[in-house]
RORODREN-798674 format. One record per residue (C-alpha): x, y, z; residue number from 1; chain. Coordinates in steps of 0.25 Angstrom, whole numbers. Layout:
<pts>
       x       y       z   seq   mol
       X       Y       Z   NUM     A
...
</pts>
This chain:
<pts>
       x       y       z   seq   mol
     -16      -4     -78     1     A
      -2     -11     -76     2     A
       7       1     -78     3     A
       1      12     -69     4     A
       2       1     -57     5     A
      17      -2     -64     6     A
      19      12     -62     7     A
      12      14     -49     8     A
      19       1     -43     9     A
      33       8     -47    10     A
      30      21     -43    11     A
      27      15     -29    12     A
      40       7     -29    13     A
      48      19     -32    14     A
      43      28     -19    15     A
      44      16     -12    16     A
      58      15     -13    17     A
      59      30     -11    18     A
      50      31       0    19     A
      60      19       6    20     A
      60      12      19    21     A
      50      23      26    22     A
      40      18      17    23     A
      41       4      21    24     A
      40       6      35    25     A
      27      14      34    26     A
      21       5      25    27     A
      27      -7      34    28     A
      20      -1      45    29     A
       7       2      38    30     A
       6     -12      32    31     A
       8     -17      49    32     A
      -2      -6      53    33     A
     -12     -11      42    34     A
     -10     -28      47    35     A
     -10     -26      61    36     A
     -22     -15      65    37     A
     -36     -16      63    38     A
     -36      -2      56    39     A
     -24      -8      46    40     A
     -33     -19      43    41     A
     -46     -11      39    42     A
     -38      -2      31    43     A
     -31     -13      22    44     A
     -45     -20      21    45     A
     -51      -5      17    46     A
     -39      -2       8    47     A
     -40     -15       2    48     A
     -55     -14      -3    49     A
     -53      -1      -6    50     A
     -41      -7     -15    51     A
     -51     -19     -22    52     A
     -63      -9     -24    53     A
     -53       0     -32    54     A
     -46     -11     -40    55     A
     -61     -20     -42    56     A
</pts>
């Protein structure tokens, strides 16, 4: 269990850093979408159950 999410975790870093600062900003602005709109609200509540229901 511990090393595919090691592996996954540095993957992820990796295309971070390469993907760079266009990346941020999308997701900076994805993360402002999901806080401030009713529709950003129901989809973090949607992809939070579905999260828990997969990982229970």
């Amino acid at each position: 269990m511990g090393i595919p999410l090691l592996l996954l975790i540095t993957v992820a870093s990796i295309w971070m850093l390469l993907s760079g600062a266009r990346l941020a900003v999308a997701g900076l602005r994805l993360t402002t979408w999901a806080l401030t709109t009713k529709a950003g609200w129901l989809t973090l509540g949607a992809l939070g159950v579905g999260w828990l229901t997969l990982t229970a």
